[in-house]
C-alpha positions in Angstrom: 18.5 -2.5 24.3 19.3 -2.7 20.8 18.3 0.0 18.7 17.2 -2.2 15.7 14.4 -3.4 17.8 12.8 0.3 18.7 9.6 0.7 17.3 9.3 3.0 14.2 7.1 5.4 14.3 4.0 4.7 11.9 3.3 5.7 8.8 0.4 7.8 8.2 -1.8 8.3 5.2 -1.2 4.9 3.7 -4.2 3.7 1.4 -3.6 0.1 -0.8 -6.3 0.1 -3.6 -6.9 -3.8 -4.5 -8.7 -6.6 -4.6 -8.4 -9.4 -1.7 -7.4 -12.0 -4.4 -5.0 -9.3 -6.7 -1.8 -10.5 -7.6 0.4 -8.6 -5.4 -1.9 -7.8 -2.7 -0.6 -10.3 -0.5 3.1 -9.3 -1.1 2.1 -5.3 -0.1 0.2 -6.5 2.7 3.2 -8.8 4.5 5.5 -6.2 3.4 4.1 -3.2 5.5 3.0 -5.7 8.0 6.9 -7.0 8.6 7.8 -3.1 8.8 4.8 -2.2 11.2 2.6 -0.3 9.0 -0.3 0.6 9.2 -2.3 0.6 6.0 -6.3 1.1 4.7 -6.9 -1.4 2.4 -10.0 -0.1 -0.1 -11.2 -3.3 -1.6 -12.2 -2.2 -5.7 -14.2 -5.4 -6.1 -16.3 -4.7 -3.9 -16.8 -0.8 -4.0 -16.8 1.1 -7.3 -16.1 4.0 -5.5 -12.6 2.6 -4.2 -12.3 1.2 -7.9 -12.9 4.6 -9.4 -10.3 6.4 -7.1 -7.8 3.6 -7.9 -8.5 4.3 -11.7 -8.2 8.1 -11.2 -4.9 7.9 -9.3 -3.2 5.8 -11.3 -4.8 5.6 -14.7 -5.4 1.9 -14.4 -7.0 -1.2 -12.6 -5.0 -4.0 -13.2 -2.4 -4.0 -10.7 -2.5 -3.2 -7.3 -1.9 1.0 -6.3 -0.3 2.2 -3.3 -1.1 5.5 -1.8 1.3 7.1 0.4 0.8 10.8 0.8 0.7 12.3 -2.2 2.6 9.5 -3.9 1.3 6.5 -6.1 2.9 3.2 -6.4 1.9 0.8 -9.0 2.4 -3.0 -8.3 4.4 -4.1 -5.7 7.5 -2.1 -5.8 9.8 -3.1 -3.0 12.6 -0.8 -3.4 10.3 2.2 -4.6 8.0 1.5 -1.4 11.0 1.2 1.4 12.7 4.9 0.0 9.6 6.2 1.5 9.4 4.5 4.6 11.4 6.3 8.1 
C-alpha cells in the first residue's frame, strides 16, 4: 500500500464563515474537500449571528474567514491554509 494514499486524520475545529455565493467560497470548499476535511460552513447571509462572529473575528465581512482553532484566515489563502493542515 502506498503511503500517500492513507487517510489523514481529520481536522477538527474547522468553521468557514461565508456566503454560499461569496467569491472564494467555492475555492475553500474544494480545497478542504480534495484534502478530506471536514469543515462547518456558517452561512452570514442567512444568520446575523454567523455574520456577527465573522465580523468579530476578523474585523470584516467582505471576504470569506476561515476558522481553524484559534487561527483566522482571511480569503482563500492556499499556502497559509495547507501550513496548518497534518
Amino acid at each position: 500500500m502506498c503511503i500517500c494514499a492513507a487517510p489523514r486524520t481529520p481536522v477538527e475545529g474547522v468553521n468557514v464563515y461565508a456566503s454560499k455565493d461569496a467569491r472564494d467560497y467555492n475555492e475553500v470548499r474544494i480545497f478542504f474537500e480534495d484534502r478530506g476535511v471536514r469543515f462547518k460552513h456558517l452561512d452570514v447571509a442567512e444568520n446575523a449571528d454567523n455574520l456577527a462572529k465573522m465580523k468579530s473575528l476578523s474585523g470584516q465581512q467582505d471576504e470569506v474567514v476561515v476558522e481553524i482553532g484559534k487561527k483566522i484566515f482571511v480569503g482563500f489563502t492556499p499556502d497559509e491554509l495547507q501550513s496548518v493542515l497534518p
